[in-house]
C-alpha positions, 0 to 999 in steps of 0.5 A, spaced: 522 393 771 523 401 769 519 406 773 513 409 768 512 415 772 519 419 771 517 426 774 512 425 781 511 432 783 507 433 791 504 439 795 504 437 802 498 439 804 495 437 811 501 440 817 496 445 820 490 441 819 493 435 823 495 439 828 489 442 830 485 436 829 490 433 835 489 440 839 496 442 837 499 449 835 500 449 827 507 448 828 507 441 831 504 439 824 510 442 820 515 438 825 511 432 824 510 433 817 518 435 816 520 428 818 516 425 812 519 428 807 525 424 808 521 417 808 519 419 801 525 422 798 528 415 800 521 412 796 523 415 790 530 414 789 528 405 792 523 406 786 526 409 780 523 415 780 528 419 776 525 427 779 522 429 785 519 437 786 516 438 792 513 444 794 514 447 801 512 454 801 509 458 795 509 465 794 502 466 798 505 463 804 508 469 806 501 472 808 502 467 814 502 468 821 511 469 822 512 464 827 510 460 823 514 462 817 519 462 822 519 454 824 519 452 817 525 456 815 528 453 820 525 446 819 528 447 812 535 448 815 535 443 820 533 438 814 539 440 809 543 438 815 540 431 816 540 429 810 546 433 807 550 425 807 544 422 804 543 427 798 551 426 797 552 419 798 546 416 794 548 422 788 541 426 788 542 432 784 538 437 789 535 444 787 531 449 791 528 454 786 524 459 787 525 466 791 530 465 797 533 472 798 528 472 805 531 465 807 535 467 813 543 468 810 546 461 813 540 457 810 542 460 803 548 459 804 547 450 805 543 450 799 549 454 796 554 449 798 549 443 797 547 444 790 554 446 787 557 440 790 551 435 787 551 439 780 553 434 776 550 428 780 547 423 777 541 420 781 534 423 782 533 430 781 530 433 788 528 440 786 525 443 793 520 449 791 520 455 796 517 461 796 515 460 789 510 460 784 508 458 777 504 464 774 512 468 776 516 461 774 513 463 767 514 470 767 521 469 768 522 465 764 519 468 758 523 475 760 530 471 761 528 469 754 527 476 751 532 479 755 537 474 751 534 474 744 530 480 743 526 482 737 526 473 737 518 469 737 519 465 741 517 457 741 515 453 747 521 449 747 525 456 749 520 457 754 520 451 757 529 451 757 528 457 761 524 454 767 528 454 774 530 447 773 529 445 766 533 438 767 527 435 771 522 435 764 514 435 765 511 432 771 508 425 769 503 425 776 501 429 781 500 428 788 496 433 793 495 429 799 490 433 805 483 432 800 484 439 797 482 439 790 485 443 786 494 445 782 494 452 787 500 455 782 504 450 782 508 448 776 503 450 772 507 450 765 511 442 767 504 439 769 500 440 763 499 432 761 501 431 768 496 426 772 493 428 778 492 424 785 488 427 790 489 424 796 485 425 803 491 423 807 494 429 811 502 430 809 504 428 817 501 421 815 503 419 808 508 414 808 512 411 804 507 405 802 502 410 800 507 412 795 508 406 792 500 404 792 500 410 787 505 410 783 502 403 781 496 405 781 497 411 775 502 407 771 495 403 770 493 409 767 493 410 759 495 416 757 493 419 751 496 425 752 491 428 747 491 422 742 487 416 742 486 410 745 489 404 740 483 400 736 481 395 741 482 398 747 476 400 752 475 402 758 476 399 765 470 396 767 467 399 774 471 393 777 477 394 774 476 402 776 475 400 784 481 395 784 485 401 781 484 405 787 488 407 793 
């Protein structure tokens, strides 16, 4: 059966959180949580998942502490290496969008050599967002516009054909996992429709079982995407609704 959710996007939220609970300095978290990355992307590509945008370091996460800036700057080079056979051996198209210019040359250079290899590959979308933001996604798609047409109105079609990785569509659902509650500026334009699954799980224990459970769990969702329910249909009832739950 097709997969009804096409684009999954995930904040894995939790790493320091987890550390902290077992007396562990924050770093051990994100190590921990690097190796669940992985587990995942393997999930998505099994399951059919067409796109999958994973935010590893916005904008704000450059307010903390530098060593642990460093750690994950080495995490994400560290995992480019593991995984570079498995990226190209399953056709995943990969991407990291965002600001990079502070990534160290060496790790800019892997991504290089990893994108355009995989360019044209057919499988799933694997889009890594580091240093990035949504609100700067947008200005820079509407100022990429302008400076190519300028004087023109411009629709939402034209904006969304300049987002960083266009090709990856809207995002059918997404995932936060370590209880918070909220987007925290992350692909605010591809979300607009999106549904949200806020899970107390830390990123460090989110498996790939999980996943599937939500994914099942949101296809069973009806979305109208502003519209209305077709005549006839109603609400899940209480027990239908419990049952739905992860």
């Amino acid at each position: 059966m097709e997969q009804a959710i096409k684009h999954v996007a995930i904040i894995m939220d939790g790493n320091g959180r987890w550390a902290t609970q077992r007396y562990r300095p924050r770093v051990w978290g994100h190590v921990r949580g690097s190796g669940v990355v992985s587990d995942i992307v393997q999930a998505a590509d099994d399951m059919g998942v067409r796109a999958l945008t994973m935010y590893a370091f916005s904008t704000e996460n450059w307010s903390r502490p530098h060593e642990e800036v460093g750690v994950l700057f080495r995490l994400l080079h560290k995992f480019l290496l593991k995984e570079r056979r498995r990226i190209l051996s399953n056709a995943i198209s990969f991407r990291v969008i965002g600001d990079t210019r502070r990534l160290p040359a060496e790790t800019r250079a892997v991504i290089a050599d990893l994108e355009a290899r995989t360019m044209e590959a057919p499988g799933l979308k694997l889009t890594f967002c580091f240093g990035y933001g949504g609100r700067s996604e947008i200005v820079a798609a509407a100022n990429r516009f302008h400076e190519a047409n300028p004087g023109m109105e411009m629709t939402e079609g034209d904006l969304a054909a300049q987002l960083f990785r266009p090709d990856a569509g809207e995002v059918d659902l997404l995932i936060r996992t370590g209880g918070e509650q909220r987007v925290s500026n992350f692909l605010l334009w591809q979300i607009a429709y999106a549904e949200l699954y806020f899970t107390p799980t830390k990123w460090p224990d989110f498996t790939a079982g999980e996943f599937g459970k939500i994914l099942n769990a949101v296809a069973r969702r009806e979305r109208r995407f502003g519209g209305l329910a077709p005549l006839g249909m109603s609400a899940p009832s209480a027990g239908e609704a419990q049952s739905m739950n992860v």
